[in-house]
C-alpha positions in Angstrom: -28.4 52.3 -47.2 -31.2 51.4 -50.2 -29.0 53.7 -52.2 -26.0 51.4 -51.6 -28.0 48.6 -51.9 -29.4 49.5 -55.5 -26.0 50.5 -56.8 -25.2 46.8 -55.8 -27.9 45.6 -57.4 -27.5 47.5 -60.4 -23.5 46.5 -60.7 -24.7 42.7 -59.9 -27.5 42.5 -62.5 -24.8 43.7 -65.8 -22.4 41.4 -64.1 -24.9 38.9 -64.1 -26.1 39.6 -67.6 -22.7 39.6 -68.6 -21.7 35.9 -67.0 -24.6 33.8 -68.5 -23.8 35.9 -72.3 -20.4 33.7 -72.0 -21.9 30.5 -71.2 -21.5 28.1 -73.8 -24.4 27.2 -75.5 -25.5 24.2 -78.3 -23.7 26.1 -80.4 -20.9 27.9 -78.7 -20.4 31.3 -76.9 -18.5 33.8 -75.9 -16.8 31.9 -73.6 -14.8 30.0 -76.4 -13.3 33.8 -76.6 -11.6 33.0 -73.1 -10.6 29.6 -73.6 -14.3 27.6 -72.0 -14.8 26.6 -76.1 -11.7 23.5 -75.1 -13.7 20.4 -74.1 -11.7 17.8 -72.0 -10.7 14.4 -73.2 -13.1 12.7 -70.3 -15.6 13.9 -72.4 -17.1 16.7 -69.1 -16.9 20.3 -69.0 -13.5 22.4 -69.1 -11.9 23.6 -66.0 -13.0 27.3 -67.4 -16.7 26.7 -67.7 -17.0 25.2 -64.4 -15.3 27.9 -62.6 -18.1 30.3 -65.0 -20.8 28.2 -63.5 -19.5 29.1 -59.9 -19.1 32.6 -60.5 -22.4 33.0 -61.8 -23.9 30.9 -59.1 -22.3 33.3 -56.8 -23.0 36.4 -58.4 -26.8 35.6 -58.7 -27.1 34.3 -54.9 -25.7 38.2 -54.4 -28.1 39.6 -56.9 -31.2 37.6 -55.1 -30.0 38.7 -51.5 -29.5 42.5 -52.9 -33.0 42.0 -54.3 -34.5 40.8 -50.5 -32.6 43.2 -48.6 -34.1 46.0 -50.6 -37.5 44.9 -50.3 -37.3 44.9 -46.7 -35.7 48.1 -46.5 -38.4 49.8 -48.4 -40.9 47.7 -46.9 -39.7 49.6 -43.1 -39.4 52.4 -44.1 -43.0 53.1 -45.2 
């Protein structure tokens, strides 16, 4: 079970990584590559970059509770 557990944490840290490398920053980012660099005309975020910023909320709520199960894991099993 910690082996599972670290191969998920391992796939959800580079997927991770990978998510906040496309957030747009002051001066742009690899997420004008997929179509995030389009600003609306109200002036807010694009429909792109908001769906980024729920993805990568999800994915690090998964990393952090990856991260917790495996401490306790480890921590009964001494």
């Amino acid at each position: 079970m910690v082996i599972g557990f670290s191969i998920a944490l391992i796939v959800f840290s580079v997927l991770l990584m990978m998510l906040v490398l496309m957030h747009k920053g002051k001066g742009g980012g690899l997420s004008d590559m997929f179509g995030g660099g389009m600003q609306s005309s109200v002036g807010g975020s694009s429909v792109a970059e908001r769906n980024l910023d729920r993805i990568t909320i999800v994915v690090g709520l998964l990393w952090f509770a990856c991260i917790v199960v495996l401490g306790i894991l480890m921590k009964l099993g001494n």
